[in-house]
DSSP file (Angstrom, degrees, kcal/mol; ACC not computed):
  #  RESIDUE AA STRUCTURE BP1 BP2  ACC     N-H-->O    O-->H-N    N-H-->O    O-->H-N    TCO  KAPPA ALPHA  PHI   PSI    X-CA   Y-CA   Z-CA
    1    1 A X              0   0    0      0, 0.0     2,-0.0     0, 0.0     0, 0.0   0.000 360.0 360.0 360.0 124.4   25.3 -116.7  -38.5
    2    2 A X        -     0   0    0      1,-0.1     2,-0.4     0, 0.0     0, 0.0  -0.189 360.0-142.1  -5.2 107.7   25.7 -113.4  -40.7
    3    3 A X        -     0   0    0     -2,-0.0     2,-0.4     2,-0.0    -1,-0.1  -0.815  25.7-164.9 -79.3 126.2   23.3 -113.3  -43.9
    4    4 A X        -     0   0    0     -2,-0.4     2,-0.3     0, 0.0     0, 0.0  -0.972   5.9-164.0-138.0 126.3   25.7 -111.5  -46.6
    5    5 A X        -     0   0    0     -2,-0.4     2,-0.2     2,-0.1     3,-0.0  -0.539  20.2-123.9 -85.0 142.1   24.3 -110.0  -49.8
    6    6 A X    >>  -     0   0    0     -2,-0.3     4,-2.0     1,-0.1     3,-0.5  -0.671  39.7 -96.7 -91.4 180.0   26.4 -109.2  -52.9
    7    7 A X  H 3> S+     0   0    0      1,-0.2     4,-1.4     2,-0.2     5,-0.3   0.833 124.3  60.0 -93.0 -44.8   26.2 -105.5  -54.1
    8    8 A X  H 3> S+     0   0    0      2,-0.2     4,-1.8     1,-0.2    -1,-0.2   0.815 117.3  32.9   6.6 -74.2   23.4 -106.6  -56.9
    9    9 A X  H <> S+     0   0    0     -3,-0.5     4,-2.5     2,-0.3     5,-0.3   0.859 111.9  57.8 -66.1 -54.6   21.1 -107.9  -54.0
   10   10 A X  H  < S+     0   0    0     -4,-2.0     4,-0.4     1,-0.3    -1,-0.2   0.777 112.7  43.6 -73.9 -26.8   21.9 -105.5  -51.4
   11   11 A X  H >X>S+     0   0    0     -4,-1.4     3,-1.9     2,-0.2     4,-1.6   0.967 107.3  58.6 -64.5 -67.1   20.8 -102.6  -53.9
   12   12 A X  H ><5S+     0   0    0     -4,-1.8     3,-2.6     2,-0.3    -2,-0.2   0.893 108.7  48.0 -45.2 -74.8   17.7 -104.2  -55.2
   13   13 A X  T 3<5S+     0   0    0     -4,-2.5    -1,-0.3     1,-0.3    -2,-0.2   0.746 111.2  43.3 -75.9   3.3   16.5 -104.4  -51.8
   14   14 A X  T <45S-     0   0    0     -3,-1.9    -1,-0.3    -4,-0.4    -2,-0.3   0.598 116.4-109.6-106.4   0.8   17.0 -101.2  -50.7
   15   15 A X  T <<5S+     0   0    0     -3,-2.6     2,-0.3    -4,-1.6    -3,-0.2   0.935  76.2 101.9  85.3  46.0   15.7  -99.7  -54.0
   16   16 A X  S   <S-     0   0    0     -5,-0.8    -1,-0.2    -4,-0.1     2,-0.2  -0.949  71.6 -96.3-137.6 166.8   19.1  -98.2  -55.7
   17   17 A X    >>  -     0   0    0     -2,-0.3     3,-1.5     1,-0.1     4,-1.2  -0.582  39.8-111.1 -86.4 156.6   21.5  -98.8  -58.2
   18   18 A X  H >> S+     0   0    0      1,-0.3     4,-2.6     2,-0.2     3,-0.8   0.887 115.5  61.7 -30.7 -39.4   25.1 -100.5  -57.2
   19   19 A X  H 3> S+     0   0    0      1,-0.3     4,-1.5     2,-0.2    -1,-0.3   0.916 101.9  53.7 -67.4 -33.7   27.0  -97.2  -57.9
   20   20 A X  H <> S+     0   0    0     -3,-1.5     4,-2.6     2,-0.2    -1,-0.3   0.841 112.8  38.3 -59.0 -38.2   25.0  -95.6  -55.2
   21   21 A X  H <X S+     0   0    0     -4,-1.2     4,-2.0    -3,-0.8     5,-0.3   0.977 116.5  53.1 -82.4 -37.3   25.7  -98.1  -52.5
   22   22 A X  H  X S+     0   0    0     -4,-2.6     4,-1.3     1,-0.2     3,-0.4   0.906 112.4  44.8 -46.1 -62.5   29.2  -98.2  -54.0
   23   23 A X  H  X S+     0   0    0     -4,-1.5     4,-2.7     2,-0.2     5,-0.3   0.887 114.6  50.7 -57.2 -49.2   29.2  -94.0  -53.6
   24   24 A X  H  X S+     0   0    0     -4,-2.6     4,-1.3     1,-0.3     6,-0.8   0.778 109.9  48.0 -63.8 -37.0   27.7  -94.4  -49.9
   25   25 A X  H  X S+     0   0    0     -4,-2.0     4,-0.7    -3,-0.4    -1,-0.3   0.852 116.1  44.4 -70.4 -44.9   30.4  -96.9  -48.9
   26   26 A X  H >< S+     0   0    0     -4,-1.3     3,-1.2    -5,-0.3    -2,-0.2   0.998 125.5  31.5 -71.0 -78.8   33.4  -94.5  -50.4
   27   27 A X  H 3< S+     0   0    0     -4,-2.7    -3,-0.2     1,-0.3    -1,-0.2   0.579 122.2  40.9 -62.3 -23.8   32.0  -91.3  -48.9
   28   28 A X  H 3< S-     0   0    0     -4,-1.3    -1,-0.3    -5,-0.3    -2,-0.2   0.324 106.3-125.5-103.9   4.3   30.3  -92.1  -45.7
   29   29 A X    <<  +     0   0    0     -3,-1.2    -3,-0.2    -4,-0.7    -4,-0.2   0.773  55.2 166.2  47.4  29.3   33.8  -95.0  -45.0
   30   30 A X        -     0   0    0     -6,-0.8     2,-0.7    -5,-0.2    -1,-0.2  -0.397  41.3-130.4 -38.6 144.3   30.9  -97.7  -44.5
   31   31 A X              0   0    0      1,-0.2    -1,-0.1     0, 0.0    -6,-0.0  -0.809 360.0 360.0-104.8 100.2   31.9 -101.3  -44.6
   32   32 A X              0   0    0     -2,-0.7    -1,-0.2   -10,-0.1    -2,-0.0   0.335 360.0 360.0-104.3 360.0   29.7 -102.6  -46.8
């Protein structure tokens, strides 16, 4: 089974704020 963070979490552990993963998702077409 799939572990699934919300965007809070998934930033805390990679050591950024939301808007960044948010930015990364937009620009790079991740599915995040």
């Amino acid at each position: 089974m799939e572990k699934r963070f919300g965007i809070s979490d998934a930033a805390r552990q990679v050591g950024v704020e939301a808007h960044v993963l948010r930015y990364w998702e937009d620009e790079l077409g991740l599915a995040i």
